[in-house]
C-alpha positions as CSV (number, residue, x, y, z in Angstrom):
1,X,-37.6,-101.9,-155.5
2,X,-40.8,-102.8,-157.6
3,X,-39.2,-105.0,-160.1
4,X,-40.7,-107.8,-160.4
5,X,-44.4,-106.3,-160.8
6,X,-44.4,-103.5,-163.1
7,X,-47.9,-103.3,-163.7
8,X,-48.6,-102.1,-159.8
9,X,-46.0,-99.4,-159.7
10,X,-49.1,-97.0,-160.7
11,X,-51.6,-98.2,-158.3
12,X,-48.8,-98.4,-155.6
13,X,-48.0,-94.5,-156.5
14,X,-51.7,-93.4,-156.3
15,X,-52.1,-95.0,-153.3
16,X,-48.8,-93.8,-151.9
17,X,-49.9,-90.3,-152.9
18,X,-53.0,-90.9,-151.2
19,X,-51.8,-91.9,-147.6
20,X,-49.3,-89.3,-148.1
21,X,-51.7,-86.3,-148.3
22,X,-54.0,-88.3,-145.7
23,X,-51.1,-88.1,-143.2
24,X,-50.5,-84.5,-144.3
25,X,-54.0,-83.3,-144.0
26,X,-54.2,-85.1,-140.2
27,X,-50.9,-83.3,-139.6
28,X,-51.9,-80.2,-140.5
29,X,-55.2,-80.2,-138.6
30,X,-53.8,-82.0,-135.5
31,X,-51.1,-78.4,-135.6
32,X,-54.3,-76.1,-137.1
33,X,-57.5,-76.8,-135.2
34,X,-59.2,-73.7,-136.8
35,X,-58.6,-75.2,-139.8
36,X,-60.9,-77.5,-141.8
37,X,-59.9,-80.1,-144.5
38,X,-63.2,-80.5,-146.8
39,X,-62.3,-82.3,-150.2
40,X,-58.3,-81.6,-150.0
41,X,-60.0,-77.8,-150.0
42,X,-58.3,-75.4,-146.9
43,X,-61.4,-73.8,-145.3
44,X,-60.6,-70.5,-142.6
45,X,-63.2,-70.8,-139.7
């Protein structure tokens, strides 16, 4: 899809990745309340 600009296929991936985990992490905690996210880190309560 990202033919035109080549150069932002890197940033566009980082900050993909990022939103990606972001949505996972929220996920996770929304289904895991005992859990706690701290730094991409799983910490048991």
């Amino acid at each position: 899809h990202m033919k035109r600009k080549p150069s932002n296929a890197g940033i566009k991936k980082i900050t993909m990745a990022k939103s990606i985990q972001r949505i996972a992490e929220e996920r996770v905690s929304r289904r895991y309340p005992n859990l706690e996210v701290l730094n991409s880190y799983w910490v048991g309560e």
